[in-house]
N, C-alpha and C positions, 0 to 999 in steps of 0.2 A: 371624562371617561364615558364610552358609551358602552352599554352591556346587553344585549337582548336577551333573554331567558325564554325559553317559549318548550313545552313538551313535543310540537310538531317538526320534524325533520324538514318535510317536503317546504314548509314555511321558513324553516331557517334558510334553507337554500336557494330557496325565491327572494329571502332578504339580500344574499352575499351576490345575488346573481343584480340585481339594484344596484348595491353601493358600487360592484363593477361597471357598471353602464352610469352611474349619476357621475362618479368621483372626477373623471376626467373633465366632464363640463365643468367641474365647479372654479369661480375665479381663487378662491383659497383652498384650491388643493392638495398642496405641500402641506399646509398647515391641519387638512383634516385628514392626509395620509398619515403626517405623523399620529397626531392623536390616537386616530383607530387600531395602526401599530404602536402604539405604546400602552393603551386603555381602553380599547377594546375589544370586546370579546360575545362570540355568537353561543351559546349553550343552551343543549336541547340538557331538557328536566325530563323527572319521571312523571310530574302531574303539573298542573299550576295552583295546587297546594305547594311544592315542592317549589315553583319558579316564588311565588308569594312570600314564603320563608327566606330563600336566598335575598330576597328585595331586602327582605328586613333588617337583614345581616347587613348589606352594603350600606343601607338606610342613603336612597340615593337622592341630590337636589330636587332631580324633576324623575318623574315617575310615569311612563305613560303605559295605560292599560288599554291596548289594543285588542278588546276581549267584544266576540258577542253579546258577550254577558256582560261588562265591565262592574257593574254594581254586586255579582255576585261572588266576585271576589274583593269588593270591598272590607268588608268588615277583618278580612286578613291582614289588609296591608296596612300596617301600622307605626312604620318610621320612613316618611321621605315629609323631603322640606314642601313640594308640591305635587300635586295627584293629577293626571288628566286621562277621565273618563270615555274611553268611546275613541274609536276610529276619527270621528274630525276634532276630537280636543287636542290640537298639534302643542305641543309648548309653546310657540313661537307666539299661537292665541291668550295664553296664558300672561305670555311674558311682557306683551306688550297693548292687549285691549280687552281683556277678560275680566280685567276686575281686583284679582289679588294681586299681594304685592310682592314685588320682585325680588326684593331682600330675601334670601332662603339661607338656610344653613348647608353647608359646604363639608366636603372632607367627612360625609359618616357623622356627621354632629346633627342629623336631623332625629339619631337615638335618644338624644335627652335635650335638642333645642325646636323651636317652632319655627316660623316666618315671621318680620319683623312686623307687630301688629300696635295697636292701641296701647296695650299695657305697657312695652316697651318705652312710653311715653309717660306712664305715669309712676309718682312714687307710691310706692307701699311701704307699711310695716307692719309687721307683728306684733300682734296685742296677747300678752301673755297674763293672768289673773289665774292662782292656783289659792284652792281655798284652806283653813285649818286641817280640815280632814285632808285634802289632798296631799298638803304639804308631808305628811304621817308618812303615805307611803313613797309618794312619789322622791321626797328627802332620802330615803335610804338607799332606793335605786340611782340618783345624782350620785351621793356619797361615793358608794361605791364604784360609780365608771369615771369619778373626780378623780379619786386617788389610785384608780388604774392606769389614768391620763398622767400620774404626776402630779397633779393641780390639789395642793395641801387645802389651801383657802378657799378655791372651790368646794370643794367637803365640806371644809369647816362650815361655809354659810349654808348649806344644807341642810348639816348637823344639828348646828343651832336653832333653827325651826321645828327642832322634833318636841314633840312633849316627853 
């Protein structure tokens, strides 16, 4: 899916007046006429707070901030699988000699997933240690979301640790 979001009119129009004059050169034509008919879509916003949010919404693979500013709307954009900064951070640099890596999250899953990194590679676990005092209260808060769950014996070993 490609989506441009931009508050400038006269820019969106400059963009569709491009993909008119590039599209025809391209040797996979067909294949990027469909896409652009099928996903996507040119939309002028009210601000680029306003385009920043929609980003976030679609939470997109690759993200490109073709901004003068591109750093100043950084700290907005907060769910795509990858970000590129500035007029020459093309994806293409990204994707294949920039440095991160190309596994991203897909399909809007860049809202609660990263790019596949390090940790990906390592095991973790959870170390859990709750002390006498803890167990006091935190036991009765268990207890009770146990046997809201259903989960009799969940409770119970909860319970059992009260004083």
């Amino acid at each position: 899916q490609s989506i441009l979001l931009c508050p400038d009119a006269a820019y969106i129009d400059r963009v569709q007046a491009e993909i008119d004059r590039l599209l025809p050169q391209m040797a996979r034509r067909d294949t990027i006429a469909a896409s652009l008919n099928g996903r996507g879509v040119l939309v002028q916003t009210r601000s680029m707070e306003e385009a920043c949010a929609i980003s976030n919404q679609v939470a997109p693979e690759h993200l490109e901030v073709s901004s003068d500013e591109p750093h100043r709307w950084e700290p907005l954009l907060r769910h795509a699988g990858a970000i590129f900064l500035g007029a020459y951070t093309s994806e293409s640099l990204g994707d294949y000699c920039a440095g991160p890596n190309h596994v991203l999250p897909t399909g809007a899953t860049a809202r609660f997933s990263s790019p596949l990194g390090v940790y990906d590679f390592q095991k973790r676990s959870s170390l859990i240690e709750v002390s006498a005092t803890g167990a006091q209260s935190l036991g009765k808060v268990a207890s009770v979301l146990a046997r809201g769950e259903g989960l009799q014996a969940h409770a119970m070993a909860a319970e059992m640790r009260l004083e």
